[in-house]
Structure formats: structure tokens, C-alpha cells
C-alpha positions in Angstrom: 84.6 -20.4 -80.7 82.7 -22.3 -78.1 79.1 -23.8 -79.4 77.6 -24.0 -76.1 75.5 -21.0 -76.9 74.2 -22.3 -79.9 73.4 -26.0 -78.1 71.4 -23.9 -75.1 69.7 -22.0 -78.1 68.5 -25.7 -79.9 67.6 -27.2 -76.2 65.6 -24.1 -75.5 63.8 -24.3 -79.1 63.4 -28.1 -79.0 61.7 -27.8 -75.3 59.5 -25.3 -76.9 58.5 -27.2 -79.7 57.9 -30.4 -77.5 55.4 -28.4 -75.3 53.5 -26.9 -78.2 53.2 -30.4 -79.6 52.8 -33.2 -76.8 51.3 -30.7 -74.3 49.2 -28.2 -76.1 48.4 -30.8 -79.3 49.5 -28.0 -81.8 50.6 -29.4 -85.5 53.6 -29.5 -87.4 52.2 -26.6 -88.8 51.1 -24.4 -86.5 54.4 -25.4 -84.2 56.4 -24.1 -87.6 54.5 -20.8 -88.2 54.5 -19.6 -84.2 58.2 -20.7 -84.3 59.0 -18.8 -87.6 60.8 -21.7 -89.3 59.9 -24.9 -91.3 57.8 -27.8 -90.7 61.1 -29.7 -90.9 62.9 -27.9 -88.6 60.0 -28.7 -85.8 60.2 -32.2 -87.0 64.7 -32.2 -86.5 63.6 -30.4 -83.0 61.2 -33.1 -81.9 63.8 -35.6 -82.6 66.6 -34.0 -81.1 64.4 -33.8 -77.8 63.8 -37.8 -78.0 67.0 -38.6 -78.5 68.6 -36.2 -75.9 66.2 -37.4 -73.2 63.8 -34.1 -73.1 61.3 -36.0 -73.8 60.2 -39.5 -72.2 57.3 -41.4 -74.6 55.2 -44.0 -72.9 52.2 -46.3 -74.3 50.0 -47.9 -72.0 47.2 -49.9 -73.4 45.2 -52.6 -71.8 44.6 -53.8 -75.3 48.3 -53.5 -76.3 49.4 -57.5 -77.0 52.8 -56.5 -75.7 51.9 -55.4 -72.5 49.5 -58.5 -72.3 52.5 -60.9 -72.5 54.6 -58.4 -70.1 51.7 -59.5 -67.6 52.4 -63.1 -68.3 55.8 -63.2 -67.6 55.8 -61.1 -64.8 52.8 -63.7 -63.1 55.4 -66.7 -64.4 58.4 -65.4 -63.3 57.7 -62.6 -61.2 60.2 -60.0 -63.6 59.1 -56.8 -64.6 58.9 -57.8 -68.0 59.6 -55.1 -71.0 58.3 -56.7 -74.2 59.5 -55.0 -77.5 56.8 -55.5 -80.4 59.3 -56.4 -83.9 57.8 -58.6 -86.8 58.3 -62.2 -86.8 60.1 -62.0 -89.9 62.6 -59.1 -89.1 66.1 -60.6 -89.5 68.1 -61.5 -86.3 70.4 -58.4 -86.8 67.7 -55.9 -86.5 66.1 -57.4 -84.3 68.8 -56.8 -81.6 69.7 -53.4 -83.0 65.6 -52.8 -82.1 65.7 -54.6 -78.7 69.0 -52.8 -77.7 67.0 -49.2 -78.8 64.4 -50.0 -76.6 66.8 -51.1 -73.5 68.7 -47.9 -73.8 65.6 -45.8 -73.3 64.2 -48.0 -70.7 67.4 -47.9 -68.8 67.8 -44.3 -68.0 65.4 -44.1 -65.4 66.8 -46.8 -63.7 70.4 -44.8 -63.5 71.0 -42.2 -61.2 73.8 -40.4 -59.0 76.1 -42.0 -56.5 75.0 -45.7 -58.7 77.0 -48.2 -59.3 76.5 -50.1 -62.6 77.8 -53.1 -63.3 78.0 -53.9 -67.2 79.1 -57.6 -69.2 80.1 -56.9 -72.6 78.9 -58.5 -75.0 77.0 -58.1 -78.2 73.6 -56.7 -76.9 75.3 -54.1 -74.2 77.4 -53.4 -77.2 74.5 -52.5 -79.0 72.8 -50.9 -76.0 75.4 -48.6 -75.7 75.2 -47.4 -79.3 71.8 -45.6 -78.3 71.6 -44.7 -74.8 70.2 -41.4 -73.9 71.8 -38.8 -71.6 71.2 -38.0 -68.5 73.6 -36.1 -65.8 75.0 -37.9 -62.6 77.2 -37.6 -60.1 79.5 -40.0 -57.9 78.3 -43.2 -60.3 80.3 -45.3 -60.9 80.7 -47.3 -64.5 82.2 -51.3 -63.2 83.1 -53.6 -65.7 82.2 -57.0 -64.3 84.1 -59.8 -66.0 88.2 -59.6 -68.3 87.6 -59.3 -71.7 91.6 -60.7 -72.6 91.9 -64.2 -75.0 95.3 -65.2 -76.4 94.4 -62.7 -79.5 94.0 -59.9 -77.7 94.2 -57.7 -75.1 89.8 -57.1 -75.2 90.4 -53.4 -74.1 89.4 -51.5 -77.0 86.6 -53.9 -77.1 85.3 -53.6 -73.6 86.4 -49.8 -73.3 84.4 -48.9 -75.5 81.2 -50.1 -74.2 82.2 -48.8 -71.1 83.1 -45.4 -72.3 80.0 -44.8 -73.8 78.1 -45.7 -70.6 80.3 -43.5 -69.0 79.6 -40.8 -71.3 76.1 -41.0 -71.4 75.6 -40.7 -68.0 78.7 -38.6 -66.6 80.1 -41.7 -64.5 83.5 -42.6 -63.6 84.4 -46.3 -65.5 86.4 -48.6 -63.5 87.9 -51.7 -66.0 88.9 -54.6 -65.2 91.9 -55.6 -67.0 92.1 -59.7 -66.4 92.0 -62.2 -68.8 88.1 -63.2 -69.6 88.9 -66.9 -68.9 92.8 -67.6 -67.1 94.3 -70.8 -68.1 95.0 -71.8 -64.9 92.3 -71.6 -61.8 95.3 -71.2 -59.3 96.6 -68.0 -61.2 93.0 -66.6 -60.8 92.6 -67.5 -57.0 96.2 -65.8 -56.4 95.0 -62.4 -58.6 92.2 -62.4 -56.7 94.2 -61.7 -53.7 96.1 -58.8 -54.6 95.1 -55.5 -53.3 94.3 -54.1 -56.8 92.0 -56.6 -57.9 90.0 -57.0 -54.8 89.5 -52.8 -55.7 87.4 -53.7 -58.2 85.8 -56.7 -56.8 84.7 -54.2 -54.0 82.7 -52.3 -56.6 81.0 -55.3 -58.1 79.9 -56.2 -54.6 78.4 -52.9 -53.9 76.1 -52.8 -57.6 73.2 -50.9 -57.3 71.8 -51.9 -60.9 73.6 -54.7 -63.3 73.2 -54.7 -67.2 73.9 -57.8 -69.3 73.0 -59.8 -72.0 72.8 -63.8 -71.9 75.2 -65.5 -74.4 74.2 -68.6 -75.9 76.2 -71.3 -78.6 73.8 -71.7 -80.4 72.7 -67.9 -81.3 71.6 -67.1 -84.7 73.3 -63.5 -83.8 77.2 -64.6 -82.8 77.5 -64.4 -79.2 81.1 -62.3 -78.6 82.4 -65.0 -75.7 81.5 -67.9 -78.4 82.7 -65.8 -81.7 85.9 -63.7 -80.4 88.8 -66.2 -80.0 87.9 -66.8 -76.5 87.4 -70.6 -76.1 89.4 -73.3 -77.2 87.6 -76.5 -79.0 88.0 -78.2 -76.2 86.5 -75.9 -74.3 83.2 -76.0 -76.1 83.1 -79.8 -75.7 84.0 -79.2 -72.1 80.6 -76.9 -72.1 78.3 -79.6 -74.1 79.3 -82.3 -71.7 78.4 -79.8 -68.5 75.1 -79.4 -70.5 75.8 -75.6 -70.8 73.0 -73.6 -72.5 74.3 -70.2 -71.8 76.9 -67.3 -69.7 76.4 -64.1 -67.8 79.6 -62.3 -67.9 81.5 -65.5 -69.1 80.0 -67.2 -66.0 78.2 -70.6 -67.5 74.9 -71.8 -66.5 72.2 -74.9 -67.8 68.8 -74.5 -67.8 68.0 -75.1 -64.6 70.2 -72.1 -62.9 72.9 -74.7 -61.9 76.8 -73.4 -62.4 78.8 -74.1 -59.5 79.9 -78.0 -60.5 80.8 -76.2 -64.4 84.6 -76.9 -65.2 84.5 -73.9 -67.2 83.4 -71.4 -64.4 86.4 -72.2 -62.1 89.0 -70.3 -64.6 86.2 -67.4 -65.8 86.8 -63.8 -64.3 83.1 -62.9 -64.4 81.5 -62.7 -60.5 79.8 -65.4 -59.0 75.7 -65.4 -59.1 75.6 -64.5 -55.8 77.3 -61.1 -56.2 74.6 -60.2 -58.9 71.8 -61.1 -57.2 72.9 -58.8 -54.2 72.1 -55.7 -57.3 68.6 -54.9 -56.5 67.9 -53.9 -60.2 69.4 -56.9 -62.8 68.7 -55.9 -66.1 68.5 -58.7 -68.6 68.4 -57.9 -72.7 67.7 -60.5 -75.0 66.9 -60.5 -78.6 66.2 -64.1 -80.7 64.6 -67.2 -79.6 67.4 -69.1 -79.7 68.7 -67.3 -76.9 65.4 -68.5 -75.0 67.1 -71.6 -73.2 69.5 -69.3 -71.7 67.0 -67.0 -70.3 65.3 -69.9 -68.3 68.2 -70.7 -66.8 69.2 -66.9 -65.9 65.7 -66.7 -64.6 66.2 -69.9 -62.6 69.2 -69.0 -60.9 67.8 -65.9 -59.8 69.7 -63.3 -62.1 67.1 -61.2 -63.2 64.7 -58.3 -61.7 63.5 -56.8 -65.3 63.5 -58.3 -68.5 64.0 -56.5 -71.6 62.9 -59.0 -74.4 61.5 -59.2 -78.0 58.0 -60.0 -78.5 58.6 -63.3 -80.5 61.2 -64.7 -77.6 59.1 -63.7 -75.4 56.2 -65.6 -76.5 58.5 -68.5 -77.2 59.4 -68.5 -73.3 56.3 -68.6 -72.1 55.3 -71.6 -74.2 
């Protein structure tokens, strides 16, 4: 028996309660007795409308010291800037679970029909895609942007899944991109590129409407998958320290100053060239963790990034 009867009945119910509560500033109570159930049931209701996008909170306060360094890097680096207020001493792992929270809400205005949304995996779209919140689409378009394949494996359950998810949330189509993350030789990659296939995806990443990554860095306190997953060779990282590498969009290597076109590295990655993601008028950028903070200079230095989803500490730590 179908329980799409039921789900209108909850929707109906938890758009009532939301009303009564953030419209007509009724209590728990009072919300609870004109409903005829439980103060707990109007609490599960309230939730369930957060989480399935009924309702949209935003706090705006001059005074708020979040939005006062949002100002500051948006006069600095001319980003909308999205500062997420966490605890100096919260751990590194919550901290990105809390910054990926925040990026899925923020996100789904920014989605909308006949989109295409370019997505790295990664660790913090990963996580982002653990909490997104619903919202229906049609003609979008889901394109994964850069091979997830090593020598251990194939990367698809990996990348799928984020991709799936996002796909999910928002009713899109999800093209994949089944190439090796880094090919062993640049020749092979220059000769895939050619073939009709390929160049069908390539296609979609050139016609982006919004782009959503993290920045992976070496040196992060919370592994970075391109650094942790089997997907470069010792000689590889050496090959990175000597090109002064601080960090990768989409397995695409930058330093600090933007610069990546003279990187050994980049000439075998499958992840698109800077210049493809700065033709996405919206380039999303989540970061959790100050040690990732060298890596967003240089993304925000070669141009990558239009809004900047960031923990409070990092972002203080950027602009110092």
C-alpha cells in the first residue's frame, strides 16, 4: 500500500505547524493543543519542515561577528563569503560535518531547473551531500567533473554515490565520467579526449551553470580523498613539493599564487582546466580547517571562486 497519502498528510501538518509557529509566533504549546497532538509531535513537524526544505531560516545581524568577517572577505576578495560560526576547539571532523550542513542549505537556492552542476568529489562534497535538502527540478543536469579511477579501484561506487545523492536531491539527471582520476600517460589522455564519448561529457562541463567543490590540500588535518585514497604514487607527491603545490580542484593542482599550467602533475589529471570553471557563473567553494587556508588563496587567486562557504576560524585565519 502506497504511503503517499500519509507523506501529503505529514507535509500538510508540518506546513501548518510552521505557520502557527514562525508566522503567527504561537508556542509549542498552543501549536500542540489547536493541532490535537503532543508538544513533541509539533517539535518532529518543525524538523521535518527544515530538513525537507518547507522552511528556509535566515539570521541577519549587523552585530553578528560572522557576518562581520563575511564583509571582510567579500571587500578582500570580492566573494560572497558564507561564514559558519563553530568553536575553536571543535575537532576537525565536526567541523567539516558542520561546514558541509551549512553548504547544503545554502546551496539549494542556488540550484534550479534546466542547471547544470558541475561536482569534484572529494571529502567535503561527500559530506555535503549527506545533508542536502530537496528541492524539485527539471532538465538539470548532475556532471561529474574530474575520473575518480587509481590502480585500486575503479572510484565508481565512490564518486556515484555523491553524485546520486545530488541527483536525488534535486531530481537531475547525473552524467559520470568514468576516466582514470590521473592517466599514466599524458598521450593516453590527449587521445581519450578525442573520442566522441568523452568530448560528451566535456560538453557538459563547458556549459556549467553552478560548480561545487572542495579544495584538497597535503597537508589537511582531515585526510583529503585525492591525497588519502591510493591515488598518487610517492613520487608523485615529491613531484608536487618540488612544483610548490599547496593544493587541487578536481585533481587539478595549483600553488598559492593561482599558477598550474607549468605543474607536471596537471598534464596527466582528468579534472577540467581553470578556464572551464571560471566560465560557471556561480563557483561554490567549501572549506573546513585552517590548514586548508593556503589552498584557498590560491583558488581565490586563480579566479575559481564566486561564493565561499567557510568556517569561522579559517576564515579569520585567511584574512590575517
Amino acid at each position: 500500500m502506497s504511503n503517499a497519502p500519509h507523506q501529503v498528510d505529514k507535509t500538510q501538518d508540518a506546513l501548518r505547524a510552521s505557520h502557527l509557529y514562525y508566522l503567527q509566533d504561537l508556542t509549542m504549546e498552543a501549536i500542540a493543543r489547536e493541532l490535537g497532538t503532543s508538544r513533541s509531535s509539533v517539535s518532529r513537524l518543525l524538523s521535518y519542515a527544515r530538513e525537507t526544505g518547507l522552511v528556509d531560516i535566515q539570521i541577519k545581524s549587523p552585530l553578528d561577528q560572522a557576518t562581520l568577517v563575511s564583509d571582510q572577505l567579500h571587500r578582500r576578495f570580492n566573494v560572497v563569503a558564507h561564514v559558519v560560526p563553530i568553536p575553536d576547539q571543535t575537532t576537525d571532523v565536526d567541523r567539516l560535518d558542520r561546514v558541509a550542513l551549512s553548504a547544503a542549505r545554502i546551496l539549494t537556492p542556488f540550484v534550479d531547473s534546466n542547471m547544470v552542476i558541475g561536482l569534484a568529489w572529494g571529502s567535503t562534497v561527500s559530506a555535503i551531500s549527506r545533508y542536502l535538502v530537496p528541492k524539485a527540478t527539471h532538465g538539470s543536469m548532475i556532471v561529474q567533473l574530474n575520473g575518480a579511477a587509481n590502480t585500486r579501484t575503479t572510484g565508481i561506487v565512490y564518486a556515484s554515490e555523491i553524485l546520486r545523492r545530488f541527483g536525488d536531491a534535486f531530481g537531475a539527471q547525473v552524467q559520470q565520467f568514468p576516466v582514470p582520476a590521473f592517466f599514466d600517460d599524458p598521450d593516453t589522455k590527449q587521445a581519450l579526449w578525442r573520442e566522441r564519448s568523452t568530448k560528451r561529457v566535456l560538453a557538459f562541463q563547458d556549459s556549467m551553470d553552478v560548480v561545487v567543490f572542495g579544495i584538497g590540500a597535503p597537508d589537511a588535518l582531515v585526510p583529503s580523498h585525492v591525497y588519502s585514497g591510493g591515488y598518487l604514487e610517492e613520487s608523485d607527491h615529491a613531484s608536487l613539493r618540488r612544483d610548490g603545490v599547496v593544493g587541487d580542484v578536481a585533481t587539478v593542482f595549483f600553488r598559492e599564487d593561482g599558477s598550474s599550467s607549468d605543474i607536471t602533475l596537471n598534464k596527466r589529471a582528468s579534472g577540467p582546466d581553470f578556464a572551464t570553471i571560471r566560465r560557471a557563473p556561480r563557483r561554490v567553494c567549501v572549506v573546513a580547517g585552517t590548514s586548508k587556508v593556503p589552498g584557498i588563496r590560491g583558488a581565490l587567486a586563480a579566479g575559481l571562486v564566486t561564493d565561499l562557504i567557510v568556517d569561522e576560524s579559517t576564515a579569520r585565519a585567511l584574512l590575517e
